[in-house]
C-alpha positions, 0 to 999 in steps of 0.5 A: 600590312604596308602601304603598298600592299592595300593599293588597288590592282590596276591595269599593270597588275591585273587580278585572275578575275580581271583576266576572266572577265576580259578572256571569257568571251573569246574562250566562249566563241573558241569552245563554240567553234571546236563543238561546231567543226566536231559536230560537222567532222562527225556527220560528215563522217557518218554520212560518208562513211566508206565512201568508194570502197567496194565492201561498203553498203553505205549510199557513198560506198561501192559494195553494189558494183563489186557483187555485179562485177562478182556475178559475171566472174569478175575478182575484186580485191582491195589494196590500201598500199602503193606496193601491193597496186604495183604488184598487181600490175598485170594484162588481165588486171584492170587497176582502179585509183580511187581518189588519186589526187591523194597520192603524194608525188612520188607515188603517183610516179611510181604508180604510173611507171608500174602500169604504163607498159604492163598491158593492164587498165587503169581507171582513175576515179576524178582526177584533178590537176594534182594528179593528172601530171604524173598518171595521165600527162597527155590529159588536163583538167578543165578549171571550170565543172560539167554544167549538169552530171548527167550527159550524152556519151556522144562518142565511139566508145562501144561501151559509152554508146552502149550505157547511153546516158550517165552521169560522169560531169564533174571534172572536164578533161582536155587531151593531146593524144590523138588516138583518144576516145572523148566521151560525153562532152560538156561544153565541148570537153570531155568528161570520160577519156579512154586512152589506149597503149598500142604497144601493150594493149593497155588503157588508161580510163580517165572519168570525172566524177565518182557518181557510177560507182556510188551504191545511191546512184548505180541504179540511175540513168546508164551508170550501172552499165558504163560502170560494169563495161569500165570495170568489167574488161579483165578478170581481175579488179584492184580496187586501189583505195590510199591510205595513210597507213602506208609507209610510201605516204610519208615519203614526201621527196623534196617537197618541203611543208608548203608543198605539202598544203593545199593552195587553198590554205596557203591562199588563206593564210596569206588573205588572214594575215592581211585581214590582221595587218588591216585590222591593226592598223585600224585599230592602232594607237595614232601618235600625235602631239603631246596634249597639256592635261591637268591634273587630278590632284596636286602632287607635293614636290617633296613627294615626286622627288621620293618617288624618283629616288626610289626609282633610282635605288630601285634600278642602282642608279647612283650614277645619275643620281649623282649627275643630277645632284651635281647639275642641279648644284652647279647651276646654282652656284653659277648665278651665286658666282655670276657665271652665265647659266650657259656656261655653269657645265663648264670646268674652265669657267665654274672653277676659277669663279668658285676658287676666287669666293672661297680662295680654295683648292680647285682641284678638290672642288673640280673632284667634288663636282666634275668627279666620277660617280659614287661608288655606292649609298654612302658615298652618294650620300657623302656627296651630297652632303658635302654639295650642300655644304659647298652651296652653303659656304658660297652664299656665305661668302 
């Protein structure tokens, strides 16, 4: 076994356990994270499972409103693809979009260009800004929620005034059609709008909040009765539920990746990534001055020049070592032949000085110690040897 296989691993080299110990609390806080996020992924989904659709009885799911509509002669059908929501454009259709900020651009416009002069209604369910430019461009939602879900109709919409309180608060909408029916206000903006098509007969119902449909919530206040009215007008329902299934989904246009995020990840992002910066340069090497330190132990001459001849075969660095061998060589050749220390690098001055102590041939002694480097280890060592030598023969002289 060699010497340097028994050396101690160090820093540069650690050992697998090294690498354990330094990893194992950042492996131990990710393996709690992923536990946490799938536990919270999987009660949430217990919890919301079926959440708006019409043949779920869970508390989120809308099966309660369906057998209602049923009762009094109402189909319900549900669609999970943007194809089938367009075929069943119709004036005896009422069509419901349940979570329409899903819908990726091109759907909504294709949604909307179906339903605009078909005489049918369209009731979307909580609409948001993502939404609301293609399906609705008359409305815009209200940054800001209802202050509280429960609210007066205060309008002339016959079937608000006859469902009396509901609880529609959550998104507020503001409109620029002039024909609009605006219905239960909260702070002065509207949480329910009807807006009529004069030229089909047709409506776009827009609500704030998902709550009437909920089977939890059917039975408070009016909702039931604000959720039958809504969905109650024509014979036919189309309970429009999007899904990733449907090839239309994957058809993002234009629209490049960051189109696709939600701005909140993109916020985010951009706020780690500032956190980092921050980080880093808090916790950044400070370059200074160079601080004199003692050392240790004392290291022997001969030993740092072995290591720094290693290092040279190591890398085949013959040209330096061979420039380091000449330079050291020529400098004490100068103080041999009384030429200055400055001018010890300089053929013009070293040569002539050298050539009048040995009255030899300049040309062999300019080859020698201005020459090119050595082609390989012999001949390095060759050089070498013949600058002792050289160095030899002066002080001799």
């Amino acid at each position: 076994m060699t010497a340097e296989a028994t050396l101690p691993a160090t820093s540069a080299s650690p050992t697998a356990r090294q690498v354990w110990t330094r990893a194992r609390g950042i492996v131990l806080a990710l393996v709690i994270l992923l536990a946490a996020a799938v536990a919270i992924a999987a009660i949430r989904s217990d919890a919301r499972h079926g959440d708006l659709d019409p043949r779920s009885a869970d508390p989120y799911g809308s099966r309660a409103v369906a057998e209602l509509l049923g009762d009094r002669g109402v189909s319900t059908r549900v669609v999970t693809t943007l194809a089938q929501a367009r075929a069943a454009a119709g004036p005896d259709t009422t069509l419901l979009v349940a979570v329409p900020d899903l819908l990726t651009d091109r759907q909504q416009s294709g949604l909307h260009t179906a339903f605009a002069d078909s005489g049918s209604r369209t009731v979307l369910v909580a609409p948001g800004p993502a939404s609301l430019p293609r399906l609705a461009p008359e409305v815009t939602a209200d940054p800001g929620p209802a202050l509280t879900s429960t609210l007066s109709p205060d309008c002339f919409l016959p079937a608000a005034r006859r469902a009396g309180d509901a609880e529609t608060g959550d998104y507020r909408y503001t409109t620029t059609a002039d024909n609009a029916d605006e219905c239960y206000p909260s702070d002065g903006r509207s949480t329910l709008l009807r807006l009529p098509d004069a030229s089909r007969g047709g409506d776009t119902v827009v609500i704030g909040s998902p709550d009437i449909l909920f089977n939890k919530r059917l039975d408070k206040q009016g909702n039931a009765s604000l959720a039958l009215q809504l969905l109650g007008s024509r014979p036919h329902l189309v309970w429009y539920l999007p899904s990733l299934t449907d090839a239309s989904a994957t058809d993002s246009g234009s629209q490049s990746f960051f189109d696709l995020l939600p701005s909140g990840w993109l916020w985010g992002t951009l706020q780690l990534f500032i956190a980092a910066a921050v980080a880093a340069l808090w916790r950044a090497r400070r370059l200074g001055p160079l601080v004199p330190e003692k050392l240790p132990v004392a290291i022997r001459a001969s030993e740092t020049v072995e290591g720094r001849a290693r290092l040279y075969r190591k890398a085949n660095a013959r040209d330096r070592a061979a420039n380091a061998l000449r330079s050291t060589t020529r400098t004490r050749l100068a103080l041999l032949t009384g030429v200055p220390v400055s001018q010890a690098h300089a053929p013009e001055a070293l040569l002539p000085a050298l050539s009048a102590h040995l009255h030899g041939d300049g040309q062999t002694l300019h080859a020698l110690l201005f020459g090119p480097p050595p082609s390989d280890d012999a001949a390095l060592i060759a050089l070498a040897d013949q600058l002792d030598a050289l160095e030899r023969e002066v002080r001799r002289s």
